[in-house]
C-alpha positions as CSV (number, residue, x, y, z in Angstrom):
1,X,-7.8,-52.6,8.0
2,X,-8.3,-50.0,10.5
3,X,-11.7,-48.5,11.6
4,X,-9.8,-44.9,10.5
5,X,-8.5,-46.1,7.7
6,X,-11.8,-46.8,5.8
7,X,-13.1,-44.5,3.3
8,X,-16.4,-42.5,4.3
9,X,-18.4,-44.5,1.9
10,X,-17.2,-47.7,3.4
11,X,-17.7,-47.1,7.0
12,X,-21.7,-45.9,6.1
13,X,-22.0,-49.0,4.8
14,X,-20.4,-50.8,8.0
15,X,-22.5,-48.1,10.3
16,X,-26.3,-49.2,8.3
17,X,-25.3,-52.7,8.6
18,X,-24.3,-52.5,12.9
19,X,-20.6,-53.5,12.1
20,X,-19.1,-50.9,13.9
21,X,-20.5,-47.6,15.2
22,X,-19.1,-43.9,15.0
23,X,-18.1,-44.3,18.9
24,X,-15.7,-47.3,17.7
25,X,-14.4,-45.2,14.9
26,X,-13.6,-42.0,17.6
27,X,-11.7,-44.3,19.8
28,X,-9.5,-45.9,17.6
29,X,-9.3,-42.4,15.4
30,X,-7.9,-40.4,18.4
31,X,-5.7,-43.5,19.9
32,X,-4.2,-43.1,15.8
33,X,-4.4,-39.2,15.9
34,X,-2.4,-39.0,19.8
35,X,0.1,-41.4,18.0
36,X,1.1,-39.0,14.6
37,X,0.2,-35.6,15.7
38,X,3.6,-35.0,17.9
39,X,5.3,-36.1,14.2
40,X,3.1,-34.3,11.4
41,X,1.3,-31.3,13.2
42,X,-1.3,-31.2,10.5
43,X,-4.4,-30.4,13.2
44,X,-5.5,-27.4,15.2
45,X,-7.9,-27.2,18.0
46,X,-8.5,-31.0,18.2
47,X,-10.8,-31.3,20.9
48,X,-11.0,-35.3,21.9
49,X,-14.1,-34.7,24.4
50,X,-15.6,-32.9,21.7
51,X,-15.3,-35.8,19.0
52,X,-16.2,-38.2,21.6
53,X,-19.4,-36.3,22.5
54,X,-20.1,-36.3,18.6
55,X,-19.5,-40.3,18.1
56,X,-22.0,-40.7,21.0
57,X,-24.6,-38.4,19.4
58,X,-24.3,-40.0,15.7
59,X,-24.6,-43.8,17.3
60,X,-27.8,-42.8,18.9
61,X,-29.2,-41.2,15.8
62,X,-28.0,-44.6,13.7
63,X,-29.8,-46.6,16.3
64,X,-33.1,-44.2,16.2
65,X,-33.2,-45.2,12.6
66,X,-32.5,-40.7,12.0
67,X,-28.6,-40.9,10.4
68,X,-28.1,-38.0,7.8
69,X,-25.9,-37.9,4.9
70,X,-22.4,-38.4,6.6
71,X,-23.6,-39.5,9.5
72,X,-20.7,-40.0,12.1
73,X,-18.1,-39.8,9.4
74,X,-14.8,-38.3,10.4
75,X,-13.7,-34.7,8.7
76,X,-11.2,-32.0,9.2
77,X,-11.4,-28.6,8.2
78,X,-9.2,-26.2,7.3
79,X,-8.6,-23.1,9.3
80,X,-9.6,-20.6,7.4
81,X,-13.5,-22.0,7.1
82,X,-14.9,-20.6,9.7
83,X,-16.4,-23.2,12.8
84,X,-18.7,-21.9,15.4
85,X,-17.0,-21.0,18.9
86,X,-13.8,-21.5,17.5
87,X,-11.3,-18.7,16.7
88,X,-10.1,-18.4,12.6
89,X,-6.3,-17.5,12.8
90,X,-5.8,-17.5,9.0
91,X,-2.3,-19.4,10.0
92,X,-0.8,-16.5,11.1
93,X,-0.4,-15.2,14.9
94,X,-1.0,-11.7,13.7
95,X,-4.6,-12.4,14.1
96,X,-6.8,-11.6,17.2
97,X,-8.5,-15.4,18.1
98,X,-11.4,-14.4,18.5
99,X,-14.2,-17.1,18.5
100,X,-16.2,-17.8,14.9
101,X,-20.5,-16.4,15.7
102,X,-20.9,-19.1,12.8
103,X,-19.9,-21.6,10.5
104,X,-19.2,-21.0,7.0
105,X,-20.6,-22.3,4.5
106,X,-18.9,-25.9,4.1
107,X,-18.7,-26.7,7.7
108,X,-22.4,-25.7,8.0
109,X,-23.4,-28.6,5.6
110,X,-20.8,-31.2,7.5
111,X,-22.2,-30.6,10.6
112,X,-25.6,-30.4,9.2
113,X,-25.5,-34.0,7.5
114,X,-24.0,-35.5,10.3
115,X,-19.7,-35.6,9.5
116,X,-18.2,-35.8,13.0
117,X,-15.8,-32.3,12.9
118,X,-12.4,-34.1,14.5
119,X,-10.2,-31.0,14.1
120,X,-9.6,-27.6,12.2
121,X,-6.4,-28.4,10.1
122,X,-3.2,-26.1,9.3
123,X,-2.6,-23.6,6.5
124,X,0.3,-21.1,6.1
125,X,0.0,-17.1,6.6
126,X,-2.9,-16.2,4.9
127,X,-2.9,-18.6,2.5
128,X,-0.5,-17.3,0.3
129,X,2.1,-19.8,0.5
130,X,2.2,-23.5,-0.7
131,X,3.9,-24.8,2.3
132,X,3.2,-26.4,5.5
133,X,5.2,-23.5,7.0
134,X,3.3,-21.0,9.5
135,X,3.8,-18.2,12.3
136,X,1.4,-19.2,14.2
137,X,1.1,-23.2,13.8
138,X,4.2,-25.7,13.7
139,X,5.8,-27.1,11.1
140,X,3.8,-29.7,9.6
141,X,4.9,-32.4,7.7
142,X,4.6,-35.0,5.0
143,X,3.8,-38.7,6.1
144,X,5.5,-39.8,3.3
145,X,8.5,-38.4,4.5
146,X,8.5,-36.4,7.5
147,X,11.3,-34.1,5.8
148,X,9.7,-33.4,3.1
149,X,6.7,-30.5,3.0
150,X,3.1,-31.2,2.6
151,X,2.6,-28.3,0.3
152,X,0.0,-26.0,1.0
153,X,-2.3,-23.6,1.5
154,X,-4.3,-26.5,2.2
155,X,-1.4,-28.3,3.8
156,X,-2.8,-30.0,7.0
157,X,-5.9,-31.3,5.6
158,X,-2.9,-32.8,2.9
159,X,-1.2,-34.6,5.3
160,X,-4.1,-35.5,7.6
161,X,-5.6,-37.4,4.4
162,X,-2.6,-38.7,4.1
163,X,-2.1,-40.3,7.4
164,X,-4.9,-41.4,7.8
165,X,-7.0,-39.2,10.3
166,X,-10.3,-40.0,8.9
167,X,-11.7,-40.1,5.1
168,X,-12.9,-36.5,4.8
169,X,-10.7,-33.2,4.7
170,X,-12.0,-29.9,3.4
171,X,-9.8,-27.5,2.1
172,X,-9.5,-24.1,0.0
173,X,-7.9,-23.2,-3.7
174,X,-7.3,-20.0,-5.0
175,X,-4.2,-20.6,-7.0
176,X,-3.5,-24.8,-6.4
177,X,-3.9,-24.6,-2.4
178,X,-5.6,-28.2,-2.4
179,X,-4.3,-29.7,-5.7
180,X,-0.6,-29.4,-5.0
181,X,-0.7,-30.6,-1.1
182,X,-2.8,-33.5,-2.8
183,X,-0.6,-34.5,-5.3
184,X,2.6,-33.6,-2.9
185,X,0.7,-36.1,-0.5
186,X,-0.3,-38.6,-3.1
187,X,-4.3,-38.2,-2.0
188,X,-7.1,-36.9,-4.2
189,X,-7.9,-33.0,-4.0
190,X,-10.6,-31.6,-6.0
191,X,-11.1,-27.8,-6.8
192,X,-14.6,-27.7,-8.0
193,X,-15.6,-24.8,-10.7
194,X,-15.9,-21.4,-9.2
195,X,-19.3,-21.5,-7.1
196,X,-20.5,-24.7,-7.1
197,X,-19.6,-24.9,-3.1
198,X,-20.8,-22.0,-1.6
199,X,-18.3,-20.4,0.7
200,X,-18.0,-17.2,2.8
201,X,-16.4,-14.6,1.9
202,X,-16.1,-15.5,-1.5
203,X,-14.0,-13.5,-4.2
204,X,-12.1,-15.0,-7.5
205,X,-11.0,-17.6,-7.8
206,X,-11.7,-19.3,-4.4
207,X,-13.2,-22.3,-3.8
208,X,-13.5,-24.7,-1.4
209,X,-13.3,-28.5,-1.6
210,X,-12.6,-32.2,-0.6
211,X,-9.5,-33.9,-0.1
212,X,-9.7,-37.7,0.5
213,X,-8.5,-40.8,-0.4
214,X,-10.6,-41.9,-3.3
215,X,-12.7,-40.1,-5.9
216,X,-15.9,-41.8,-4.3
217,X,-15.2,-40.4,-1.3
218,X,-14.5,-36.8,-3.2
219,X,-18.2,-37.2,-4.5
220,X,-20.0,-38.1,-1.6
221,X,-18.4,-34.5,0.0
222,X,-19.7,-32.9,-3.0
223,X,-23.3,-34.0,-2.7
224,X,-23.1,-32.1,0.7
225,X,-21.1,-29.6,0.3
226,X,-22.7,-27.9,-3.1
227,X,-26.0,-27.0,-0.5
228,X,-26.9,-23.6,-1.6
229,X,-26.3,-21.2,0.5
230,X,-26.9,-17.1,0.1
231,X,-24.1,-15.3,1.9
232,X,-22.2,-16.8,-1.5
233,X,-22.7,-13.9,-3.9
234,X,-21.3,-15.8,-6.5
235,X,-22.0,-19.2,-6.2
236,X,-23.5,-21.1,-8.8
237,X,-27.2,-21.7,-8.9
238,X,-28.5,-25.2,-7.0
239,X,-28.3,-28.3,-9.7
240,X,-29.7,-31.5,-8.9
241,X,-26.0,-33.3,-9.9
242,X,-26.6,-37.5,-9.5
243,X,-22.8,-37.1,-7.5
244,X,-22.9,-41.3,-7.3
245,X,-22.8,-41.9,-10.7
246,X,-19.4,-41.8,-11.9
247,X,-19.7,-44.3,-14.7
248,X,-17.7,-43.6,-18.0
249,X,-16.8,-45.1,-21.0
250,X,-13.5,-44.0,-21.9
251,X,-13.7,-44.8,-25.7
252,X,-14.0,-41.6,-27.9
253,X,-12.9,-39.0,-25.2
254,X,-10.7,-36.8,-26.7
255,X,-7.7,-35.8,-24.0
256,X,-5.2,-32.6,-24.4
257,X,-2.0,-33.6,-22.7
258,X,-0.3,-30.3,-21.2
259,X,3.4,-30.8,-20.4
260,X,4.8,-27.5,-20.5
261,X,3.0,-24.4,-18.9
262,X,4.4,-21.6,-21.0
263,X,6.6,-20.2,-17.6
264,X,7.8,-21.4,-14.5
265,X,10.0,-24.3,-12.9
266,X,10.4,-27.1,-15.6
267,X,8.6,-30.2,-15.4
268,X,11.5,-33.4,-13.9
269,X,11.9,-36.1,-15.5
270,X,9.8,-38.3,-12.8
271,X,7.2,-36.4,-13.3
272,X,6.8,-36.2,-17.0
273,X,7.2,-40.2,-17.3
274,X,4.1,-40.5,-14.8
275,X,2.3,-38.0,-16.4
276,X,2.4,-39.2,-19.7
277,X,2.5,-42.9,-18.7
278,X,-0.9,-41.7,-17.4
279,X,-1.9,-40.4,-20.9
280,X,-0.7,-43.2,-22.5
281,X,-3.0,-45.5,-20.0
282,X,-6.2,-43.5,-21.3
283,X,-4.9,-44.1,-25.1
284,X,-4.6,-48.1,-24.7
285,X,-8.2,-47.7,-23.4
286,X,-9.8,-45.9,-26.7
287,X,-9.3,-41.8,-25.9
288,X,-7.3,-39.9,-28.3
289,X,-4.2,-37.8,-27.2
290,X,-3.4,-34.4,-28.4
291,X,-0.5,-32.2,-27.5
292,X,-1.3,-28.9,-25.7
293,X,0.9,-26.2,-26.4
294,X,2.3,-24.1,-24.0
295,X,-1.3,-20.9,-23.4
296,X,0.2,-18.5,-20.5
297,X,2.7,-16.5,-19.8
298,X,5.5,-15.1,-17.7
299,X,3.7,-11.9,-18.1
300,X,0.1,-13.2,-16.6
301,X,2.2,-14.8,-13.9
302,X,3.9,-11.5,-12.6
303,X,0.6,-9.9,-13.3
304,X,-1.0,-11.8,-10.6
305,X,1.9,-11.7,-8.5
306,X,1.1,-7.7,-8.5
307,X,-2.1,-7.9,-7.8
308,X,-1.8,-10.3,-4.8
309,X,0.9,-8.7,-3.7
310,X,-0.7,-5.2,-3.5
311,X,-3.8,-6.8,-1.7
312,X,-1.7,-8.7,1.0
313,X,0.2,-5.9,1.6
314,X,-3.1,-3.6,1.8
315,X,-4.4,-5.7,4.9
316,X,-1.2,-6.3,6.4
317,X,-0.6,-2.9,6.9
318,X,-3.4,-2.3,7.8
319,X,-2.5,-4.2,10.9
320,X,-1.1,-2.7,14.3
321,X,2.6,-2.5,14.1
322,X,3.3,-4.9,16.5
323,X,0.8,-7.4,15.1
324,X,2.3,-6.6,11.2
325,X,5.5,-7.9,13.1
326,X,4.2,-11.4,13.4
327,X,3.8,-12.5,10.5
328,X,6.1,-14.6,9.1
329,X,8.9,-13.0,7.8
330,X,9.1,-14.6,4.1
331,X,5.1,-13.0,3.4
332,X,6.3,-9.6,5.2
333,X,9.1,-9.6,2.7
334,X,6.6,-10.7,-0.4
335,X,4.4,-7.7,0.2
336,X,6.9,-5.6,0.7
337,X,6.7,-4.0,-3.1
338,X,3.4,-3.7,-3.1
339,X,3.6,-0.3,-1.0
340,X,5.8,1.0,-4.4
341,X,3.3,-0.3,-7.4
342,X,1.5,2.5,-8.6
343,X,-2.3,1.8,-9.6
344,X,-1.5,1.6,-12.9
345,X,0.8,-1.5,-12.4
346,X,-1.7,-3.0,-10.2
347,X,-4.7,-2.8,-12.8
348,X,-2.8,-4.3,-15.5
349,X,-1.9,-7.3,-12.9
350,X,-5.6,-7.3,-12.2
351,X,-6.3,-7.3,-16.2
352,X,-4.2,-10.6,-16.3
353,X,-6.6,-12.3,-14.7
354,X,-9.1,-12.3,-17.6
355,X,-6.0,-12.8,-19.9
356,X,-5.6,-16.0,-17.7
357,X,-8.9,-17.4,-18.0
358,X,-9.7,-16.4,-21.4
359,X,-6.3,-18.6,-22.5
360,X,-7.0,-21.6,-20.3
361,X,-11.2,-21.8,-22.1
362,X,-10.0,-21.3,-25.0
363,X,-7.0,-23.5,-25.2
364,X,-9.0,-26.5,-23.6
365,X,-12.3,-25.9,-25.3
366,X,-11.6,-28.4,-27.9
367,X,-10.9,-31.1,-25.7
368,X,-13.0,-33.3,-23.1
369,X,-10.6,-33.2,-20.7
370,X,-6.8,-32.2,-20.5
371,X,-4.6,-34.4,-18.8
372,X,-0.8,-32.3,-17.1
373,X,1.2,-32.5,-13.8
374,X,-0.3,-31.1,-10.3
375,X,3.1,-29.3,-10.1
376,X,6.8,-30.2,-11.6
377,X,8.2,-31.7,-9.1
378,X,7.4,-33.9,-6.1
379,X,7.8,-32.5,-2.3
380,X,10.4,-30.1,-1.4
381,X,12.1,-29.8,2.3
382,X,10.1,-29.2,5.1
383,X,10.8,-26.2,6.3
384,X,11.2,-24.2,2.9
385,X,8.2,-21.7,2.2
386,X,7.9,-22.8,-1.3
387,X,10.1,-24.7,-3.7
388,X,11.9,-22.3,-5.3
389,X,11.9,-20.9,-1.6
390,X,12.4,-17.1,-3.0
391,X,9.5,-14.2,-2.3
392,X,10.7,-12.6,-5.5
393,X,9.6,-16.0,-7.3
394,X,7.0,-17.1,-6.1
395,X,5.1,-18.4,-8.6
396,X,7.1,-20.8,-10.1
397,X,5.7,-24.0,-9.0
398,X,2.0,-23.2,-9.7
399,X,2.5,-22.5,-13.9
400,X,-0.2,-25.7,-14.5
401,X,-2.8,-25.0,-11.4
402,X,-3.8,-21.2,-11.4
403,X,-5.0,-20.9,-15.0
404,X,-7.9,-23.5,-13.8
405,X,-8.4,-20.8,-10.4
406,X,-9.0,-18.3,-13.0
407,X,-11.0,-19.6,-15.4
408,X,-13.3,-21.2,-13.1
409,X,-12.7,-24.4,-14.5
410,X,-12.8,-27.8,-12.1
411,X,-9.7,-29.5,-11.8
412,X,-8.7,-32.5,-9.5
413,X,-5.1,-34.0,-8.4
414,X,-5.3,-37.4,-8.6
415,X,-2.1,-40.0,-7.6
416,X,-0.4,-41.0,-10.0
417,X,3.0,-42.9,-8.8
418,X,6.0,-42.3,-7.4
419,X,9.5,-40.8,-7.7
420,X,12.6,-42.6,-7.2
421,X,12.5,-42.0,-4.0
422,X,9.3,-42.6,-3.4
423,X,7.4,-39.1,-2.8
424,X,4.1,-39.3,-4.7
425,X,3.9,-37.6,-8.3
426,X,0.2,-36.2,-8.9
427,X,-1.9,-35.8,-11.9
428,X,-3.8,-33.1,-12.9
429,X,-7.5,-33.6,-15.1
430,X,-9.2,-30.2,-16.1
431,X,-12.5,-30.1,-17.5
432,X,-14.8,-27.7,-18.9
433,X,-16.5,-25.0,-16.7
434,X,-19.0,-26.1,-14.7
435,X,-18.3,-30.1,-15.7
436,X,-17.6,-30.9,-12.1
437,X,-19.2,-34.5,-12.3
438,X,-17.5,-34.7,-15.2
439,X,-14.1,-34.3,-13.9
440,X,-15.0,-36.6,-11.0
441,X,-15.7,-39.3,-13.5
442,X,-12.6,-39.4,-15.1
443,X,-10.8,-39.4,-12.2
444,X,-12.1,-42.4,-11.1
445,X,-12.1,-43.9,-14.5
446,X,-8.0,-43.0,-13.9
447,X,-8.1,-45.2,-10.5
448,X,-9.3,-48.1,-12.4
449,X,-6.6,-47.8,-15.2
450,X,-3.8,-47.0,-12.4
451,X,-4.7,-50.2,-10.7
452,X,-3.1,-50.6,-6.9
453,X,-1.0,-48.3,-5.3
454,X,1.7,-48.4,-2.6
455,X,0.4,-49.3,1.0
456,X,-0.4,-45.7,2.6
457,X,2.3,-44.3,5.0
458,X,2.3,-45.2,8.8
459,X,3.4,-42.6,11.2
């Protein structure tokens, strides 16, 4: 196996016992990096000095017997988490680049336990798209099939994971940004429960969190990343969470299995059969299955879609008219309406976030964990803004992630096998609020049922 290829808890264990050392990791890292990038575009401001100069620190602090937490591990991070020195674009080239006084919250605790920062990775406009596509980065591009799209917000950090550009990625969610790249990608992405990692600026629904190969790998990020920090105004308070010991007894858990949303695209064929192939793996083992009916709504979806919409189109034009000009022309013709809802509209699309969370607790309160697909259908073209590739529909592929965004419950992607053609097919586990260790620990109870999975693809 390659040196970038390892996962972060494995190459700790090969740094404390002088097998390799983070320089060797660097090298062969950017050598892999030089030879995908030109294909995938998933990075942004990679800096190879920069890395190197890192690697050389981290060995001499192995050496001095002074290694932190994720000591010369590789990590990306998205664009939109601020880095110090380096310019936030939000994936758009309406925004001024002007250089970050500070890091944010999550890249404050990577740098801080010792994760070597390779690159910033690509997102669409904003955000508000879940697609590799972007005014102001290229096109990036799934490694599974370089046709196909990553997905998105989170969509480099997606297909960096994917292909192999370290073990760490960090990533945002505010309505399925890292579950759907990750399960589009066939990698694990974890949205943790509103809070528990402190990020700046915070507002509903947002979190940030890991995307990596293996649930291990998700939990060693966590035990960094949930650092308390106070410019989070709604982060949780600090827990002293054991994030190594994901032990669990599957026998006796009882398991909703979600198949159809309520609204939105239907669920394929493909995807269904892994899903509940996936269900029917947890029964074999002793948990009891239970049909979830269908809890939201075409009318809390267009709710939403108000609300957002008004609040894009409030800082877009906002903008200088030349700068509103450069953003990408499907999210200038998405806000668009907002300029003709009246307040009243908007409040009631506000209201429907409560009506969102308060159907996703209470339909999932009677069950340990609920089992449904990432999304209802594997990766779409590559140069499409969404699936259903519409701005007056743009919600239709996100039906089984946003309820968990807006009830603040923690929900990962995990793989879960492979379509016909084979583009990975994710599965979704939800858990209570606040259950994050939890969620983790069925996760990788799920990798153990799943067994092996295809070799990962090479650029």
């Amino acid at each position: 196996m390659n040196l970038h290829e390892h996962s972060a808890v494995e190459l700790l264990a090969l740094y404390a016992r002088r097998e390799c050392s983070p320089l060797d990791v660097a090298r062969e890292l950017i050598a892999h990096v030089e030879r995908c990038e030109p294909k995938l575009h998933a990075l942004w401001a990679y800096d190879r000095d920069a890395l190197l100069a890192q690697a050389h620190d981290s060995q001499a602090r192995w050496q001095r017997g002074e290694a932190r937490a994720l000591e010369g591990v590789p990590v990306t991070i998205k664009d939109n988490i601020a880095t110090r020195g380096t310019p936030v674009p939000l994936g758009t080239a309406a925004t001024e680049l002007l250089p970050a006084a500070a890091d944010a919250p999550p890249a404050a605790r990577l740098r801080g336990a010792g994760a070597m920062i390779v690159a910033k990775t690509t997102m669409p406009d904003y955000g508000m798209l879940s697609s590799g596509l972007s005014s102001f980065h290229a096109l990036t591009r799934n490694p599974w099939d370089l046709s196909k799209n990553p997905g998105g917000s989170s969509a480099g950090a997606a297909a960096a994971c994917a292909a192999g550009y370290g073990p760490l990625h960090i990533g945002t969610d505010i309505g399925g940004s890292i579950r759907l790249p990750a399960g589009w990608c066939g990698v694990v992405g974890f949205k943790p429960s509103l809070g528990r990692v402190p990020i700046h600026p915070p507002y509903a629904g947002r979190v940030a969190g890991p995307l990596t190969r293996t649930v291990d790998d998700a939990a060693l990020a966590m035990s960094v990343l949930t650092a308390p920090d106070a410019r989070d105004t709604m982060s949780l308070p600090p827990q002293d969470i054991a994030w190594s010991d994901l032990a669990m007894d599957v026998s006796g858990l009882r398991l909703g299995l979600w198949l159809d949303a309520g609204w939105g695209t239907a669920v394929t064929a493909d995807v269904r059969a892994a899903v509940e192939a996936a269900a029917s793996a947890f029964e074999q083992a002793g948990a009891t299955i239970e049909w979830v009916p269908p809890f939201t709504t075409r009318a809390m979806a267009d709710g939403m879609d108000d609300f957002w919409r008004m609040r894009s189109w409030l800082d877009i034009s906002a903008l200088p008219i030349e700068r509103q000009a450069r953003v990408l022309p499907f999210i200038r013709q998405w806000v668009a309406r907002g300029e003709t809802l009246s307040g009243t509209r908007v409040f009631r699309g506000f209201s429907q976030m409560g009506a969102l969370r308060d159907a996703a607790v209470a339909a999932t309160q009677r069950f340990d964990f609920v089992l449904s697909p990432v999304s209802p259908a594997v990766a779409f073209a590559a140069e499409l803004a969404m699936p259903s590739n519409d701005p007056e529909r743009p919600f239709e592929h996100i039906a089984f992630t946003l309820p968990f965004n807006m009830s603040e419950q923690p929900a990962i992607a995990v793989p879960a096998g492979h379509d016909a053609n084979g583009l990975p097919i994710g599965l979704q586990i939800a858990g209570h609020r606040h259950d994050d260790l939890g969620v983790l620990r069925i996760a990788r109870l799920w990798e153990r049922l799943r067994g092996a999975q295809r070799p990962w693809p090479q650029c």
